[in-house]
C-alpha positions as CSV (number, residue, x, y, z in Angstrom):
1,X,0.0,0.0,0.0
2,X,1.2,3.2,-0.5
3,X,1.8,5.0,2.3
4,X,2.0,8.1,1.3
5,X,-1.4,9.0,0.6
6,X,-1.8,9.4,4.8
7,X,0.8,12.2,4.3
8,X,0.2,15.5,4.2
9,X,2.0,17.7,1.7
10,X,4.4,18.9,4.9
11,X,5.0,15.4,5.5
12,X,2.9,15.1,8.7
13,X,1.0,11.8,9.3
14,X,-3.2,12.3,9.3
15,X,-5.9,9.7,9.3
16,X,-8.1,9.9,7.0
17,X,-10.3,7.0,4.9
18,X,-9.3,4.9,2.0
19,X,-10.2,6.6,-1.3
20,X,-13.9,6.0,-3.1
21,X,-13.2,4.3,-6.0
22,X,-13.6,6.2,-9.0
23,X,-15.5,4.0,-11.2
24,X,-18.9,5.2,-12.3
25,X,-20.9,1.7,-11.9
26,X,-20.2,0.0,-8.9
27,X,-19.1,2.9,-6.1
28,X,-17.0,1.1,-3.5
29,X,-16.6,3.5,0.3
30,X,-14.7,2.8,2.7
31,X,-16.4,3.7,5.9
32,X,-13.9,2.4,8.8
33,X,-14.0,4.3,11.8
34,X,-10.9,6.4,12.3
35,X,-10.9,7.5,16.0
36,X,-8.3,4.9,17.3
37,X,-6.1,6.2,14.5
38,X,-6.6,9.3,14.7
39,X,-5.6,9.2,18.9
40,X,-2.8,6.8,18.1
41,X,-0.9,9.9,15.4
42,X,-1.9,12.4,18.0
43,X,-0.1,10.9,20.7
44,X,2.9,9.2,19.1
45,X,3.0,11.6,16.0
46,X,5.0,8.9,13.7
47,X,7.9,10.5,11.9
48,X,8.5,7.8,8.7
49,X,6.5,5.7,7.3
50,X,7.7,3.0,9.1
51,X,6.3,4.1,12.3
52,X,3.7,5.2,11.0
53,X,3.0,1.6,9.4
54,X,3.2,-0.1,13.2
55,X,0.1,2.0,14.2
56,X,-1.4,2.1,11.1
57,X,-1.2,-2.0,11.6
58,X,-2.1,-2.1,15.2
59,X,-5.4,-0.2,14.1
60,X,-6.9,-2.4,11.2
61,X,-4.7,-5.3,11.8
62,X,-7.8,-7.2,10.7
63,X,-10.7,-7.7,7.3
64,X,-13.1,-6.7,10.7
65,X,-11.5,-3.5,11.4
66,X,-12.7,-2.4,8.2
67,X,-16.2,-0.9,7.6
68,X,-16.7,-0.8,3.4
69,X,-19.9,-0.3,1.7
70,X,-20.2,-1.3,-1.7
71,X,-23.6,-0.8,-4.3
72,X,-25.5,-3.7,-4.8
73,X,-26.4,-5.6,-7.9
74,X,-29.7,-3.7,-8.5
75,X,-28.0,-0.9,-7.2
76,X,-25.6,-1.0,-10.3
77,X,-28.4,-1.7,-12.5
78,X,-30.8,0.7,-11.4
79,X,-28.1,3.6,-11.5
80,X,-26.2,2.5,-14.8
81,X,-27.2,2.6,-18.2
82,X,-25.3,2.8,-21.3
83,X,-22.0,2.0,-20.1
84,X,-23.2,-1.8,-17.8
85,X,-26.2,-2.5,-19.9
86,X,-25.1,-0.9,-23.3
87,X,-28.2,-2.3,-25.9
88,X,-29.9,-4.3,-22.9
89,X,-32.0,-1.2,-21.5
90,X,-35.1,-3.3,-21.4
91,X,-33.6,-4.7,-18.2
92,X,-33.6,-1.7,-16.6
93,X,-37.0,0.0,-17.8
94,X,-38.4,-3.4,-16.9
95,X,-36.1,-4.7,-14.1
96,X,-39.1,-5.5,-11.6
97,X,-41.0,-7.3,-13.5
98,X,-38.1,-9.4,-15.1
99,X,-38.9,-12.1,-12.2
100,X,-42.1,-13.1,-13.9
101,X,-39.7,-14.7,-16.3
102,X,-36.8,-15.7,-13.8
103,X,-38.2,-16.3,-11.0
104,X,-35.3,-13.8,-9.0
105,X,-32.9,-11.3,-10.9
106,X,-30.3,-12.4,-8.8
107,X,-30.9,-16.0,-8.3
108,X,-31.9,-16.7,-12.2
109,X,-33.8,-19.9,-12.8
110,X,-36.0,-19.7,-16.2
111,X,-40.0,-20.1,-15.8
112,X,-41.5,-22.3,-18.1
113,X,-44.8,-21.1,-18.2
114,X,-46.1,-18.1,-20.5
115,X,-46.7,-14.9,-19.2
116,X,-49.1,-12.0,-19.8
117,X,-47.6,-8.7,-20.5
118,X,-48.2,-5.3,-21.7
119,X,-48.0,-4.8,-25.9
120,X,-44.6,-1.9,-24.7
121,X,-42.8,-4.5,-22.6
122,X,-43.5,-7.7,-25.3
123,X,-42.1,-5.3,-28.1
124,X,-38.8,-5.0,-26.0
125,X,-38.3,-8.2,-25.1
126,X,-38.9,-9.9,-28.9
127,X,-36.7,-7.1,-30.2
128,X,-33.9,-8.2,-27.9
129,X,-34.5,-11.5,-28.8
130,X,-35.0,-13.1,-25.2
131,X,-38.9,-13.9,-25.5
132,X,-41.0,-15.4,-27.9
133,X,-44.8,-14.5,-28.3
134,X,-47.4,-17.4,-28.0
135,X,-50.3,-16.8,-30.5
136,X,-52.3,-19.7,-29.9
137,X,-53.8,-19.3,-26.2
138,X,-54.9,-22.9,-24.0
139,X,-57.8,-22.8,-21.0
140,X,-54.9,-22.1,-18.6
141,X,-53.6,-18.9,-20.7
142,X,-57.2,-17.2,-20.6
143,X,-57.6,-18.5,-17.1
144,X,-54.7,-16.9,-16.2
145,X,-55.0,-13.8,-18.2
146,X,-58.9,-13.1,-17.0
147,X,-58.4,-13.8,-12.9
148,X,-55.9,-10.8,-13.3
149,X,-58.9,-8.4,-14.4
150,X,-61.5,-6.8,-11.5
151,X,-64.7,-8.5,-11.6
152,X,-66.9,-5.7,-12.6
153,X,-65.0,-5.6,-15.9
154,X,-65.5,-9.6,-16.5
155,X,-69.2,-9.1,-15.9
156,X,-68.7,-6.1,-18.9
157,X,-67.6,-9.0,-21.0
158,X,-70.1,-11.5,-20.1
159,X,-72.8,-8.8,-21.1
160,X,-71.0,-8.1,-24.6
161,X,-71.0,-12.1,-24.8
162,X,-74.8,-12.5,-23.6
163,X,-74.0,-14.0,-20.6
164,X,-75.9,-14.1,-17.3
165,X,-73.7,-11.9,-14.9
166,X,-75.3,-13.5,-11.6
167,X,-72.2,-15.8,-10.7
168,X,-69.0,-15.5,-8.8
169,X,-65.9,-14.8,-10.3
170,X,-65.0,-18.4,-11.4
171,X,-67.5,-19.1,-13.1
172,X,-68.3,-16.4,-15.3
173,X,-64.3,-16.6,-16.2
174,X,-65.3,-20.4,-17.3
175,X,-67.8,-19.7,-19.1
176,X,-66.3,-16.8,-20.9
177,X,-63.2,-19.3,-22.0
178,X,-65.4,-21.9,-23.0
179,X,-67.9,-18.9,-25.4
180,X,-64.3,-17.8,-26.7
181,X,-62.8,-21.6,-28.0
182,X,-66.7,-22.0,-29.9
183,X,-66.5,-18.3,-30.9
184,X,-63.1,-17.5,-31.8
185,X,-62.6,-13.3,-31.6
186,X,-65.0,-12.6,-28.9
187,X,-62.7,-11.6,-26.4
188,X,-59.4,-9.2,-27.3
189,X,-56.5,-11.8,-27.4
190,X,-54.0,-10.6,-24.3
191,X,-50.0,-10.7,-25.4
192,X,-48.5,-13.7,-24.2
193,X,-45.0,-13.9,-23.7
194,X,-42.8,-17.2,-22.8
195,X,-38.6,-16.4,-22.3
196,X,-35.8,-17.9,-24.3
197,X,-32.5,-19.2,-22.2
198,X,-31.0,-16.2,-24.1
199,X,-32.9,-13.9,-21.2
200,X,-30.9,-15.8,-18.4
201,X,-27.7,-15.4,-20.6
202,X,-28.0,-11.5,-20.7
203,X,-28.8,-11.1,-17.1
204,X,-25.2,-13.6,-16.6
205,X,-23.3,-11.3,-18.2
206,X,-24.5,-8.1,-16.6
207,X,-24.2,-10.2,-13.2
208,X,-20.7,-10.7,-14.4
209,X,-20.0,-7.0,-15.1
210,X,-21.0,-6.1,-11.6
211,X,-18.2,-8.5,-10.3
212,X,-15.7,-7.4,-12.7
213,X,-16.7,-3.5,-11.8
214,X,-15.7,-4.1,-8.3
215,X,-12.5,-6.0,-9.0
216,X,-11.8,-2.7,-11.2
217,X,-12.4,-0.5,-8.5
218,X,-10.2,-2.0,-6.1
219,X,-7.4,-1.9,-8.7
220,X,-7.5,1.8,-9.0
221,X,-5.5,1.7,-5.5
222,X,-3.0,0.2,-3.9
223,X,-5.5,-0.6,-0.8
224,X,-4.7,-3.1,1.3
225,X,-5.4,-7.1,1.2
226,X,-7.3,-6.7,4.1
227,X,-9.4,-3.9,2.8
228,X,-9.8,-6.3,-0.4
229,X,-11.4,-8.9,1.8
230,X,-13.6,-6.8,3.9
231,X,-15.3,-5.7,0.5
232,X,-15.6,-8.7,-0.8
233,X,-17.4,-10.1,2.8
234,X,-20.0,-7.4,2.4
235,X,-20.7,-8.3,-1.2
236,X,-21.4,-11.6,-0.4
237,X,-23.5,-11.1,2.5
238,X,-25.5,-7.6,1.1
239,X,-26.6,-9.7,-2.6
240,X,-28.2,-13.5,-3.0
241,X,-28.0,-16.0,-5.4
242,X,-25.7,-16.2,-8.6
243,X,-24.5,-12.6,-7.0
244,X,-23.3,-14.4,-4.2
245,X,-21.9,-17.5,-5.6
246,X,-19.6,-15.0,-8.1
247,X,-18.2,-12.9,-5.2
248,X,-17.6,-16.1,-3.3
249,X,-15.7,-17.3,-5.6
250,X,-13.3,-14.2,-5.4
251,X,-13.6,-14.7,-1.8
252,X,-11.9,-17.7,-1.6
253,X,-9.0,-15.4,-3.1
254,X,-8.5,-14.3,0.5
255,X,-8.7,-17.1,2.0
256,X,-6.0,-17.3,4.0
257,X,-6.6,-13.6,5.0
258,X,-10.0,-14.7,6.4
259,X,-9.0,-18.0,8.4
260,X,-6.1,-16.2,10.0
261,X,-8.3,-13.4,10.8
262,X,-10.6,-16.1,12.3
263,X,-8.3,-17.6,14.5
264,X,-6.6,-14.9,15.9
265,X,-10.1,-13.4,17.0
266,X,-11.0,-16.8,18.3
267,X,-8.0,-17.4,20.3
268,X,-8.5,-13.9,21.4
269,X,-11.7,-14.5,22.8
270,X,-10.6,-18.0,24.5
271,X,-7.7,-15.9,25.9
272,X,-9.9,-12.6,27.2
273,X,-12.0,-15.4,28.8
274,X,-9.4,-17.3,30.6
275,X,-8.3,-13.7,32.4
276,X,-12.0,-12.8,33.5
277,X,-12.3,-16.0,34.9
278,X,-9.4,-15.5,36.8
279,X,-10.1,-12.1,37.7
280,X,-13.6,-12.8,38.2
281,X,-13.1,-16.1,41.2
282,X,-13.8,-18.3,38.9
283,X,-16.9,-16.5,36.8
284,X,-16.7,-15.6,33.1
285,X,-17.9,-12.0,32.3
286,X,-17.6,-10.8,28.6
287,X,-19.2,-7.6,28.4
288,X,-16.4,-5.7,28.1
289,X,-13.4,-5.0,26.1
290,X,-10.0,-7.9,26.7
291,X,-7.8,-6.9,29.2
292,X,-4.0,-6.4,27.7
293,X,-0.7,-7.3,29.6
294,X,2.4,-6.6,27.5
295,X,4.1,-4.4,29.9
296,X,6.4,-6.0,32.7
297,X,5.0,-6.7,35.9
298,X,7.6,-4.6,37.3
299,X,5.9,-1.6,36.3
300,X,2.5,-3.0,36.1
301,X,0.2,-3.1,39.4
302,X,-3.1,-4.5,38.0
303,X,-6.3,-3.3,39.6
304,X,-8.9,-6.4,40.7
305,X,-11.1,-5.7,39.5
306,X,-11.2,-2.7,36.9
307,X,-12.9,0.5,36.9
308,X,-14.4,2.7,34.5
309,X,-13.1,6.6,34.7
310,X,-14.1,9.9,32.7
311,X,-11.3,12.8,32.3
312,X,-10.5,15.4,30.4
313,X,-7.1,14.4,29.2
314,X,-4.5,17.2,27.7
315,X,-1.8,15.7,25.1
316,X,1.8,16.8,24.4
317,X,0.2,19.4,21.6
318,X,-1.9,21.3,24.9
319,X,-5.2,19.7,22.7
320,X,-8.0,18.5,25.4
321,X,-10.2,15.3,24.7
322,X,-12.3,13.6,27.0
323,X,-11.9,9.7,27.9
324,X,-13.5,7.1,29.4
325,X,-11.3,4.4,30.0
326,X,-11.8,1.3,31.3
327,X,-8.7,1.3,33.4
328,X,-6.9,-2.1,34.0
329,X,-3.8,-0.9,35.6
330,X,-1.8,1.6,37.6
331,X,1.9,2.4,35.8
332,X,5.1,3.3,37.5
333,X,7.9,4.8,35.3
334,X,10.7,7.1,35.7
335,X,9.0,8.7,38.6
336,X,5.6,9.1,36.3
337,X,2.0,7.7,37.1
338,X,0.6,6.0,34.2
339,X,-3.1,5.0,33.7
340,X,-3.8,1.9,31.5
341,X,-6.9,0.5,30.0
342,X,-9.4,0.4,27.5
343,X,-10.2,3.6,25.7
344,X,-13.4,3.7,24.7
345,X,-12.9,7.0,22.7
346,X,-9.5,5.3,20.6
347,X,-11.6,2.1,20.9
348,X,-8.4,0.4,22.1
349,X,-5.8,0.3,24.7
350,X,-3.8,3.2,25.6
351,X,-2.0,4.7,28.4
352,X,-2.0,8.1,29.5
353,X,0.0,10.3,32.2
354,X,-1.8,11.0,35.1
355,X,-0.1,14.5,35.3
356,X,-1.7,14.8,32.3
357,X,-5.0,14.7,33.5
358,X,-7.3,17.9,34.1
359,X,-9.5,18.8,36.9
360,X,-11.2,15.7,39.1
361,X,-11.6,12.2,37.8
362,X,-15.3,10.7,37.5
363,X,-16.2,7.3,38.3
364,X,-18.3,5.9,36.1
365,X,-20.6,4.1,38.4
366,X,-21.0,6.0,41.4
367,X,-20.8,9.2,39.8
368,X,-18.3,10.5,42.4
369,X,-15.6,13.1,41.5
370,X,-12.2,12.9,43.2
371,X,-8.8,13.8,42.5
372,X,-6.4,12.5,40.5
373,X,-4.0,11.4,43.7
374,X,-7.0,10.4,45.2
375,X,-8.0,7.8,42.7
376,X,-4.5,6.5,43.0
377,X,-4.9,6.3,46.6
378,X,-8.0,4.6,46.7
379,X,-6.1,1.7,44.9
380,X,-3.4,1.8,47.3
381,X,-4.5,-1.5,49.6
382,X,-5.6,-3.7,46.3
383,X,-2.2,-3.1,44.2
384,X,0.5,-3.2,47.2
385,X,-0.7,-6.6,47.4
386,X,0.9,-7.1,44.3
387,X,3.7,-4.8,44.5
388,X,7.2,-6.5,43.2
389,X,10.0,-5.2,45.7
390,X,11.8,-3.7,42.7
391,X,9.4,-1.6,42.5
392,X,8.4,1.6,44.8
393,X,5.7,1.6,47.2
394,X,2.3,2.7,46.0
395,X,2.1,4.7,49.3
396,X,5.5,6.2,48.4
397,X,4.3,8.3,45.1
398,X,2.7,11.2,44.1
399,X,1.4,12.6,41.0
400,X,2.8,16.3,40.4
401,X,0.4,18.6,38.1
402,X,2.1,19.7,35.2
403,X,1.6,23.8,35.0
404,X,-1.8,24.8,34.2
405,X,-2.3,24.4,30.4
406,X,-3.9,26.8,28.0
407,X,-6.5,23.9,26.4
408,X,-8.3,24.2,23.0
409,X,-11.5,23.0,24.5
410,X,-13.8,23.2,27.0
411,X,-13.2,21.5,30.5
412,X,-15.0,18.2,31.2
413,X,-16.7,18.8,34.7
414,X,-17.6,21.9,36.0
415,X,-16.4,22.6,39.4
416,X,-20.0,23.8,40.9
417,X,-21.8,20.1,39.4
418,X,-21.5,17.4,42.0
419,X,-21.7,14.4,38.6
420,X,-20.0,12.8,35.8
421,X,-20.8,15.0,32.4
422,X,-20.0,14.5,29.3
423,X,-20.0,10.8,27.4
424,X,-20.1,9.0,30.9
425,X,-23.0,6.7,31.9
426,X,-26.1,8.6,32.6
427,X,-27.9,7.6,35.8
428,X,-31.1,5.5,34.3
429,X,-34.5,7.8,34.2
430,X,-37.5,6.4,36.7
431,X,-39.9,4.1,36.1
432,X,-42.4,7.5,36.7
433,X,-40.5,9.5,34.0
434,X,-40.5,6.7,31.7
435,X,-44.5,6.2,31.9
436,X,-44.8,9.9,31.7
437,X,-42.8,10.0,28.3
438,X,-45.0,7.5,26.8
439,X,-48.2,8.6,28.0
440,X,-47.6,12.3,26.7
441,X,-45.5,10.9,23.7
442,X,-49.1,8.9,22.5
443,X,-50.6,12.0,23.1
444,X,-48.3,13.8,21.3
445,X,-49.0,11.4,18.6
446,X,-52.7,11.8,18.4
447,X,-52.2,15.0,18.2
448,X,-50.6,15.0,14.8
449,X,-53.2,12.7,13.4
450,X,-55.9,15.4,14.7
451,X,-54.3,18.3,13.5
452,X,-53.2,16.7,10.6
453,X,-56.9,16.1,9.8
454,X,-58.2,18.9,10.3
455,X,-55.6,20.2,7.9
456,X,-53.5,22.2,11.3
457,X,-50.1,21.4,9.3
458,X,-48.3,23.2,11.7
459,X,-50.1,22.5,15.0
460,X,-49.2,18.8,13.4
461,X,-45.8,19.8,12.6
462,X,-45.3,20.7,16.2
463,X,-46.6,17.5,17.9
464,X,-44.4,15.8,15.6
465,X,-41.3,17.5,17.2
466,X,-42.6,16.8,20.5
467,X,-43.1,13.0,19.9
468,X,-39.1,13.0,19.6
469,X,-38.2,13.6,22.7
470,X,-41.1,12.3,24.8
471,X,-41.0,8.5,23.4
472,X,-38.3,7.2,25.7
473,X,-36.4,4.9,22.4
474,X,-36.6,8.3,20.4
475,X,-35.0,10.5,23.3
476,X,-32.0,7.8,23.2
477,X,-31.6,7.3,19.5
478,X,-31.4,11.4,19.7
479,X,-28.5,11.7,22.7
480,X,-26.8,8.9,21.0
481,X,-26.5,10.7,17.7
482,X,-25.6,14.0,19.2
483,X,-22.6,12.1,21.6
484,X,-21.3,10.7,18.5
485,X,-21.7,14.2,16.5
486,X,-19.8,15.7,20.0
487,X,-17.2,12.8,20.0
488,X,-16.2,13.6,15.9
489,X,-16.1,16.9,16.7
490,X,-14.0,16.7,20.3
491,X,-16.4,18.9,21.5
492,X,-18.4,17.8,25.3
493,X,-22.0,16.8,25.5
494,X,-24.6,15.9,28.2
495,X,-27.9,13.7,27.1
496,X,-31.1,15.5,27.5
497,X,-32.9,13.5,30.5
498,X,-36.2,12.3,30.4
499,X,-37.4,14.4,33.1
500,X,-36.2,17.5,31.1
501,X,-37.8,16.0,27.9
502,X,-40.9,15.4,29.6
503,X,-41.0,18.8,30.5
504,X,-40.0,20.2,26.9
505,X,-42.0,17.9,24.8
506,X,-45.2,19.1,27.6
507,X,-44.5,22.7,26.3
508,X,-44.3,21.7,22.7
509,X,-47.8,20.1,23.1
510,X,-49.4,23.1,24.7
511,X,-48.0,25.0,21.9
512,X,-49.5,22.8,19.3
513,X,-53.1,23.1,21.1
514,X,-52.7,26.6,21.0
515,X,-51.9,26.6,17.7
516,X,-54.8,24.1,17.0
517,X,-57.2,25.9,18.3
């Protein structure tokens, strides 16, 4: 892979996604998540490629760590025209109702069996040579043809054929078949179209031009193997049938990529397991991230069990971030305190200098603030248990704040707020503010179909807002989204509670009455 495309024109190192391919048909976008990356460059800040390569590899050192979306089949079809299809545009103008024929567009097995169609769509297919017509119609043909039509219109016909009209459907289409073999003419013939194998052929080679699209695409870049596989995983599991069979087949290309992949996850999990047990007395918990333990135990006091923090967290470049951090470990090292865990933010495991660290420290699951020193303390009886003698006495060290720091962003907890802020845990709304969200919530949604009827668009318009935040699964899919905005954006965020929803979304219906009225 080439490198070099990560590099700015300075020569400094940036994350930044692989490059949508440029091919017109099949649009191939690589949609990885680049936060552990992005952390990784910040911290170390790589100064050749090679270094740059060992985090780059420590990253997406698997097909999983990549996130690609490619355009399916009917994707390709529906979006192309001259330059997939070339003559074969009938495919496209007539794409959903090709399965008559086929059975499934992507899973092509050839009906036997005639089918009705309209005069436009026989013209196309005869002209292309993938259909013949059948002039001479059988019982089943008119059978067929007539149970299509709306029964008023078959009782038309039995009136232009002198037929009594008081029967069901059934049997006035009977007897109209049987007045049309002794009275050849009576009813208007229907066009009656049976495919060729030449249909199935066509729709082959279009199915093949989909494959070889992609395959172009990736060529247009040096990306890497792994990338190569992830694509072709979700074109095998996003399209069905002879789709999936051909990008199977260029699967098996990465084989080897795939089962190595597999077995490093799997003795990854078997590993991660064996250290909760053992963390755990003897009780396997999985919920969170693996525990890592490369560094020397001489350095290493391991807390039993971990915690989960949230700090604002200042790097060599005075930038501020918040973390949360699952942390595993207390570091000693050249007279520095080190914090190691899980980083949810980077999405792996990093370490970061407790003297580092600005204002108080939040634990997760009480929601208590306490200093940095204090945290450290706190541990003190756990981890001298497990001190090596070569190394100093918890008790003996102490974290000295760097200078205060002119930061870039705003500070994670403010001093007057007693609670974790930010992308911590929130504390889980009541059982009374949950019933109150959906009571008003289906109010708010009556309200909409009211004023909606009686043509109050924006009375309507307004319950509809309020719906948002007062239906307790809404309120969380909206502070979800807006932590993740916050996260891209390094900026700090708090979730709207549901008491404060509650309260908005009352407003917003007392607004729309108002309005309604």
């Amino acid at each position: 892979m080439d490198y070099s495309y990560y590099q700015t024109e300075n020569g400094k190192f940036t994350a930044k996604k692989l490059p949508i391919t440029k091919t017109n048909s099949v649009k191939i976008k690589d949609d990885s998540d680049l936060s552990g990356l992005k952390y990784a460059l910040q911290d170390e800040k790589p100064k050749n490629k090679e270094q740059f390569l060992r985090l780059y590899d420590e990253e997406f050192n698997s097909h999983y760590d990549y996130d690609p979306e490619v355009d399916t089949f009917k994707d390709m079809v529906m979006a192309n025209k001259n330059k997939i299809l070339g003559e074969e545009l009938w495919i496209k103008t007539y794409w959903n109702e090709l399965d008559i024929f086929v059975n499934d567009t992507e899973e092509l097995e050839l009906q036997e069996e005639p089918q009705v169609v309209s005069e436009d769509f026989a013209k196309k297919l005869l002209k292309a040579k993938v259909a013949e017509q059948i002039k001479e119609l059988e019982y089943n043909d008119w059978q067929g043809y007539l149970s299509k039509m709306k029964l008023p219109d078959i009782k038309e016909l039995a009136k232009q054929a002198g037929l009594k009209v008081s029967k069901n459907k059934g049997q006035l289409i009977h007897e109209l078949i049987i007045f049309e073999e002794q009275n050849t003419g009576t009813l208007k013939k229907p066009t009656l179209i049976k495919a060729l194998p030449s249909m199935v052929e066509k729709i082959q080679k279009i199915q093949q031009a989909y494959i070889n699209e992609i395959e172009k695409g990736l060529s247009e870049f040096e990306y890497p193997e792994k990338y190569k596989a992830a694509v072709w995983v979700f074109v095998t599991d996003f399209n069905e049938g002879d789709i999936k069979e051909l990008a199977e087949e260029k699967l098996n290309e990465y084989s080897q990529i795939i089962e190595d992949d597999d077995q490093e996850l799997s003795a990854n999990d078997e590993s991660d397991l064996a250290i909760k047990i053992s963390i755990s007395g003897g009780k396997a918990h999985t919920d969170d991230p693996p525990e890592e333990s490369w560094i020397e135990e001489v350095t290493k006091h391991t807390l039993k069990p971990s915690i989960k923090i949230n700090f604002q967290y200042i790097n060599s470049k005075k930038e501020a971030s918040n973390r949360e951090l699952r942390l595993d470990a207390i570091i000693f090292d050249n007279g520095l305190t080190y914090f190691y865990g899980f980083c949810y933010k980077a999405n792996a495991i990093r370490t970061f200098r407790a003297d580092r660290i600005e204002n108080d420290v939040a634990i997760i699951e009480t929601g208590e603030l306490i200093s940095v020193q204090q945290l450290v303390n706190k541990q003190i009886e756990g981890l001298n248990q497990h001190n090596n003698p070569a190394t100093p006495s918890l008790t003996q060290s102490t974290i000295k704040k760097a200078a205060p720091k002119t930061v870039k962003k705003e500070s994670l907890l403010n001093s007057t707020k007693q609670k974790p802020t930010n992308n911590q845990i929130t504390k889980k709304p009541s059982t009374i503010s949950i019933v109150i969200g959906w009571f008003l919530g289906l109010s708010a949604i009556g309200g909409v179909i009211s004023n909606f009827e009686n043509k109050e668009f924006l009375a309507g318009v307004v319950s509809f807002f309020a719906i948002g935040f007062l239906i307790p699964p809404l309120l969380n899919k909206i502070n979800s989204t807006n932590k993740k905005t916050a996260e891209e954006k390094g900026k700090s965020h708090s979730d709207l509670t549901q008491k404060s929803a509650n309260i908005f979304g009352f407003i917003l219906i007392i607004i729309s009455a108002v309005i309604g009225s």
